[in-house]
N, C-alpha and C positions, 0 to 999 in steps of 0.2 A: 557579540552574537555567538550563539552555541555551533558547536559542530555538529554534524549528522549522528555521533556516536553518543555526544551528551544529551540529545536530544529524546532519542529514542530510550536511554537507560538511566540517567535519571543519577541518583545515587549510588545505584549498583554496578559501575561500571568494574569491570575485571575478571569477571567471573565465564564461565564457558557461556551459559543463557544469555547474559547481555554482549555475547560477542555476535552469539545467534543472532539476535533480533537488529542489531547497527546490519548485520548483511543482509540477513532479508529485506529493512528498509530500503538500504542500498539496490537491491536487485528491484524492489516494485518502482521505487523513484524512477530507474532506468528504464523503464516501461509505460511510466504516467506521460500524458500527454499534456493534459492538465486536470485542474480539482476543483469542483465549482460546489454554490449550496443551488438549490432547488427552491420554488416559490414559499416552501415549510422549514427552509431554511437545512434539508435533510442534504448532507455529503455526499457528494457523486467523485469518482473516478474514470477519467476517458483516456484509456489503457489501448497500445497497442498489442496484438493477440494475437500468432497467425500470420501476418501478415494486413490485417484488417483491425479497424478498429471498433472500442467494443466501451457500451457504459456502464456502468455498474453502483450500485449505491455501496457507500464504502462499509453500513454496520452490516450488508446481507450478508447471510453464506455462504452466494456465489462470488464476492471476494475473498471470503477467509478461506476456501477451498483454492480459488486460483492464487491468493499468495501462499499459502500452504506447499502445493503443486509447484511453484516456484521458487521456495527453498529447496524442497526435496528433491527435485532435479538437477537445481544449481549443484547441491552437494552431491550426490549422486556419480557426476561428470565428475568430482573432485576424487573419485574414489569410495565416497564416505557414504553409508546410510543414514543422515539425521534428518529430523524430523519439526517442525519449528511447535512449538509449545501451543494452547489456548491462547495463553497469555501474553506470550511472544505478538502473537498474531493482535492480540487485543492493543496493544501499544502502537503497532503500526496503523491500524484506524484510528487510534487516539492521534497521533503526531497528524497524518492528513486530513481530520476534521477540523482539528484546529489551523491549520493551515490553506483550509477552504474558508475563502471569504467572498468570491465573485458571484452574485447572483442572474442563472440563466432561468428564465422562465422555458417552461419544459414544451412550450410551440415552437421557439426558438431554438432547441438542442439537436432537432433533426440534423440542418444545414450548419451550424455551429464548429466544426469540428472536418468538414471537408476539407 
C-alpha cells in the first residue's frame, strides 16, 4: 500500500510543490469526515468546518477555495506565506474521488452524517 505522500505525488516526489500537496492532503484528510459518490456517481466530501458540519462536492470551487484557504492558513500559522498551486489542489480531488466508492443517495445524506 502506498503512503499518503506517494499517493498524492506520484513520481515527483522531492521537490518543494510535492512537499506542498502531501500537507495539504494531510491537513484536508484531517478534517474529512467521510467521502461518499452520489446517485451520478459525482464525489462528495463531508468535512468538518467551524465547528459544524458541512458537504461539498469535491470537483466544485467551493472545495478548491476551502482546501486552498486551508493550506494558506496552516502555513501562515507556520510563519510562512505560501500558497497551494491549481494543480496541487487538482491532485487532492483526484486522490479523494478515487477513494470515494460508497454510494449515498442524496434523500438519505440529510440524517447520514448526524
Amino acid at each position: 500500500m502506498q503512503c499518503l505522500y506517494d499517493q498524492i505525488n506520484g513520481e515527483n516526489s522531492g521537490n518543494a510543490a510535492s512537499d506542498k500537496n502531501a500537507i495539504a492532503l494531510e491537513l484536508v484528510k484531517d478534517k474529512l469526515i467521510d467521502i461518499f459518490l452520489d446517485e451520478v456517481k459525482a464525489p462528495y466530501a463531508v468535512i468538518k468546518v467551524d465547528g459544524h458540519i458541512e458537504t461539498m462536492a469535491i470537483k466544485s470551487q467551493r472545495f478548491e477555495d476551502w482546501a486552498g484557504a486551508l493550506y494558506y492558513y496552516h502555513e501562515k500559522g507556520q510563519g510562512r506565506n505560501s500558497v497551494l498551486s491549481k494543480e496541487g489542489i487538482g491532485r487532492i480531488q483526484s486522490v479523494l474521488s478515487f477513494e470515494a466508492f460508497r454510494k449515498i443517495p442524496t434523500i438519505l445524506r440529510k440524517n447520514a452524517f448526524r
